[in-house]
C-alpha positions, 0 to 999 in steps of 0.5 A: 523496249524490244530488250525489254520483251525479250529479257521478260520471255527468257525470265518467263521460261526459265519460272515456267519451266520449274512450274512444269517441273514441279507440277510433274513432281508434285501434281496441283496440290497448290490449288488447296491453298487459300489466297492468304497462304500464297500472299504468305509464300510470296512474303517469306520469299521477298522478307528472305531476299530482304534479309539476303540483301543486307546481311553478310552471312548466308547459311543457305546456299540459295541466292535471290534469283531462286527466291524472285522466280517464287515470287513469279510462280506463286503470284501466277498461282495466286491470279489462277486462283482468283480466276478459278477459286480454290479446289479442294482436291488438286484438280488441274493436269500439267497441261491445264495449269500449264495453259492458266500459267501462260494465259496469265502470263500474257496478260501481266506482260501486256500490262507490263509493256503498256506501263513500260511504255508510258513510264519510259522503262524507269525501272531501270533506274531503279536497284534490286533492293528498291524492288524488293522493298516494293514488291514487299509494299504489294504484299503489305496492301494484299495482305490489308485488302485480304483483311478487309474481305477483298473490299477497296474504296478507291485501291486496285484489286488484289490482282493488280498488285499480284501482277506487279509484283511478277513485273517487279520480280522480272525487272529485279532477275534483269538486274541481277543477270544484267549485273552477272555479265 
């Protein structure tokens, strides 16, 4: 598991490194988005790695890893906006999204770490396209819990699922590098 920790930290770097870098370009004009909007983001992203997966052809010169590191960062943004709610002007400085970022970080990796532990890190079993079929999953059920005003019966919360999907979105770039080397 100690790989493990140390592959999701290098991961984590590389996301909250373009976070920084986009936040200096572009301030917190994010923080307008309304939850359902990033649950869209992050769906185009996982359905163009789907589609990246089984198609030949590609016009765009992205590859899936560039898509995963959207779902990492929009999912933290996501989790920030649940803590925070929704701004309607930008309103956090690099450093006071910068600090959200990690804080959320800490919390989905100890969450990671803790599964991991008990389920004997069976994800790396798992393909990339079995991940990205789950974090599409995720999307499905958030997207429902959306529909129904945040409301569950006996669901996780919305949260939970965004936090998955960071771990899942992690799990599959390991695969990919690990597949590179």
């Amino acid at each position: 598991m100690q790989d493990t920790s140390t592959q999701y930290d290098a991961i984590i770097h590389t996301c909250r490194d373009l976070f920084i870098k986009k936040m200096k370009d572009y301030g917190s004009a994010w923080r307008i988005l309304r939850l359902p909007s990033l649950t869209d983001q992050i769906f185009i992203k996982a359905q163009r790695i789907r589609s990246l997966q089984e198609n030949e052809v590609r016009k765009v010169d992205e590859g899936e890893a560039s898509e995963f590191i959207g779902i990492i960062n929009y999912s933290i943004m996501a989790l920030i906006q649940i803590e925070n709610g929704i701004a309607e002007q930008p309103d956090l400085s690099v450093d006071q999204a910068t600090k959200l970022y990690d804080r959320h970080v800490k919390i989905t990796k100890e969450l990671m770490m803790n599964k991991n532990h008990d389920y004997g890190e069976a994800w790396r079993d798992l393909r990339v396209s079995s991940l990205t079929d789950l974090i599409l999953q995720k999307l499905l059920r958030v997207k429902q819990i959306e529909d129904n005003k945040g409301k569950t019966l006996v669901s996780e919360g919305i949260d939970a699922n965004y936090q998955d999907m960071i771990n899942y979105a992690i799990f599959a770039m390991i695969h990919l590098e690990e597949s590179d080397s």
